[in-house]
VOSE-259569 format. One line per 8 residues: number of its first residue (from 1); their letters; for each residue z, y negated, x negated of C-alpha. Coordinates in nm, 4 decimals. Layout:
REM VOSE-259569
NUM = A = Z/Y/X; ...
END
This chain:
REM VOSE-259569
1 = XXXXXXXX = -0.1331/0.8294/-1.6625; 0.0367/0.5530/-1.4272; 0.3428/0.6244/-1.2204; 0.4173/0.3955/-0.9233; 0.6916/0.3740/-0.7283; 0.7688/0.1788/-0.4186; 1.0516/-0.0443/-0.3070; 1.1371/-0.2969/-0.0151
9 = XXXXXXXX = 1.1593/-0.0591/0.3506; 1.3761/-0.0299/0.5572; 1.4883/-0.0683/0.9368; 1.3676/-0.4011/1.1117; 1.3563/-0.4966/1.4126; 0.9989/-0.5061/1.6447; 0.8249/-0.8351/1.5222; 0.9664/-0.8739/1.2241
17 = XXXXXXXX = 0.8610/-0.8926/0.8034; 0.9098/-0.6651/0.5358; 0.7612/-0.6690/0.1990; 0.6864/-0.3595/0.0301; 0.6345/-0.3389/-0.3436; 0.4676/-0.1062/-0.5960; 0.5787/-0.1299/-0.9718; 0.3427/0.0699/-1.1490
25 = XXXXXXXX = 0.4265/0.2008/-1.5627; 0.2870/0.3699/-1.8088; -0.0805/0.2338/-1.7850; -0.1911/-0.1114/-1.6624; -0.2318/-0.1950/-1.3466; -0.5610/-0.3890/-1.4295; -0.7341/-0.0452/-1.4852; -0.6798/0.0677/-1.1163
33 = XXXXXXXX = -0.8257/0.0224/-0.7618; -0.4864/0.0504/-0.5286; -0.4261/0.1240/-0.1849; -0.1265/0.1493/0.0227; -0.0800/0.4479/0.3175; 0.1343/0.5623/0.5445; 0.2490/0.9194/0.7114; 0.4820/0.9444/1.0453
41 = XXXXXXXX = 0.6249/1.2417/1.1191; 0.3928/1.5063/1.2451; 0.0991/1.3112/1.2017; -0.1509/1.2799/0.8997; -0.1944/1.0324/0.6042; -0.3521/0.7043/0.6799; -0.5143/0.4250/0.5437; -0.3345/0.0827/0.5359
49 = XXXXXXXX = -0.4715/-0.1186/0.2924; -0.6537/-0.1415/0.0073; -0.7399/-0.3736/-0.3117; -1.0266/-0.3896/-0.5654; -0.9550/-0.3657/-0.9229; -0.9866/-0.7167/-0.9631; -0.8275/-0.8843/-0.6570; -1.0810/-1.0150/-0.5047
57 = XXXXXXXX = -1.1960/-0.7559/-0.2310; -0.9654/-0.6238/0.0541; -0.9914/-0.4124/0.3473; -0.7613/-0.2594/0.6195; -0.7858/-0.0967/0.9022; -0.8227/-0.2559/1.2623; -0.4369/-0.1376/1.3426; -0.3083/-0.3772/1.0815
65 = XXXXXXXX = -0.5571/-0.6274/1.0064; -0.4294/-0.9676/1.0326; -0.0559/-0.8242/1.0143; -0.0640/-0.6928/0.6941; -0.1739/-0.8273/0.3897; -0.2225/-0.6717/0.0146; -0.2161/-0.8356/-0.3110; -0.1616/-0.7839/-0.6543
73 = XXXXXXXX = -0.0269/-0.8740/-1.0106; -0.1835/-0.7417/-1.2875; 0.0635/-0.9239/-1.5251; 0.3235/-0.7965/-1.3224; 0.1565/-0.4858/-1.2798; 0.2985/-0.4386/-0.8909; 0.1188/-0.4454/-0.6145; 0.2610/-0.5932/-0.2595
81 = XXXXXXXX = 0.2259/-0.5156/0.0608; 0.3475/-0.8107/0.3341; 0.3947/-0.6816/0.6515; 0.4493/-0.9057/0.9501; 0.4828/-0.9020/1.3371; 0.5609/-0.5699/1.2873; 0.5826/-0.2646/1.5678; 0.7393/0.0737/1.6152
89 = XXXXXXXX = 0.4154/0.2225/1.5617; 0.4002/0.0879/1.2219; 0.7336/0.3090/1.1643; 0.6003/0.5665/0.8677; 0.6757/0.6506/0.5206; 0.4627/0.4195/0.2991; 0.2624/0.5586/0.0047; 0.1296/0.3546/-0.2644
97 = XXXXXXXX = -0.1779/0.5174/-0.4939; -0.4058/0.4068/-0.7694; -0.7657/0.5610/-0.8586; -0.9012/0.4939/-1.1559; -1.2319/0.3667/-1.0698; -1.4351/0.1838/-1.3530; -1.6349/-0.0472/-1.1133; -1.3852/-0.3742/-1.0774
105 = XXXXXXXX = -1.4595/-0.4974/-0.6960; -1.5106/-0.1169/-0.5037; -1.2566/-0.0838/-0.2630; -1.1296/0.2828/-0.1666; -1.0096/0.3786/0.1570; -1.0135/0.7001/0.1066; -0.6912/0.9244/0.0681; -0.8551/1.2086/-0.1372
113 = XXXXXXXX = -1.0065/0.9613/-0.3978; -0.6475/0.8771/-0.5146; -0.5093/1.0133/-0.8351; -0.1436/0.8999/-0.8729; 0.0879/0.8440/-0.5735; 0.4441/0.6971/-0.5568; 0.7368/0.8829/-0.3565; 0.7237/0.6552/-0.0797
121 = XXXXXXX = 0.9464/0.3966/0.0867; 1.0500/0.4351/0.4625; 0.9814/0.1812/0.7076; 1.1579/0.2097/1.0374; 1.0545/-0.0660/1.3244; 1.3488/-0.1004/1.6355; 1.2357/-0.1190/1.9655
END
């Protein structure tokens, strides 16, 4: 069993970076498709981001593409989320999640294929 947990939100201001992180323990990192999503108040879970097993395959969302961008280290076992030009929309609680998925380059997007989540890291974007 892997537990994650996130680091690096906070409150910036409309346009701005942040870089959000993911430490995982326990298990390696290596063994794990991972995905990062976010939840505003009053509104569902959603997709963000997500990264194959092995690195090499990505895919987000048309709200974020080109703004965000994932990436991982396996030594490190972490996986990063860079965030730029961001907006007040993009104001959530971000979740990071790992799914245990044998084939290396399959990229999940979806929420309910997750087994292990982190607690999640605000991000608040000013107007």
């Amino acid at each position: 069993q892997v537990q994650l947990v996130e680091s690096g939100g906070g409150l910036v201001q409309a346009g701005g970076s942040l870089r959000l992180s993911c430490a995982a323990s326990g298990r390696t990192l290596s063994s794990y498709a991972m995905g990062w999503f976010r939840q505003a108040p009053g509104k569902e879970r959603e997709f963000v981001a997500a990264i194959s097993r092995n690195g090499g395959f990505t895919r987000y969302p048309v709200s974020v593409k080109g703004r965000f961008t994932i990436s991982r280290d396996n030594a490190k076992n972490t996986v990063y989320l860079q965030m730029n030009s961001l907006k007040p929309e993009d104001t959530a609680v971000y979740y990071c999640a790992a799914d245990p998925i044998v084939n290396t380059i399959v990229v999940v997007t979806n929420p309910a294929a997750y087994d292990y989540w982190g607690q999640g890291t605000q991000v608040t974007v000013s107007s």
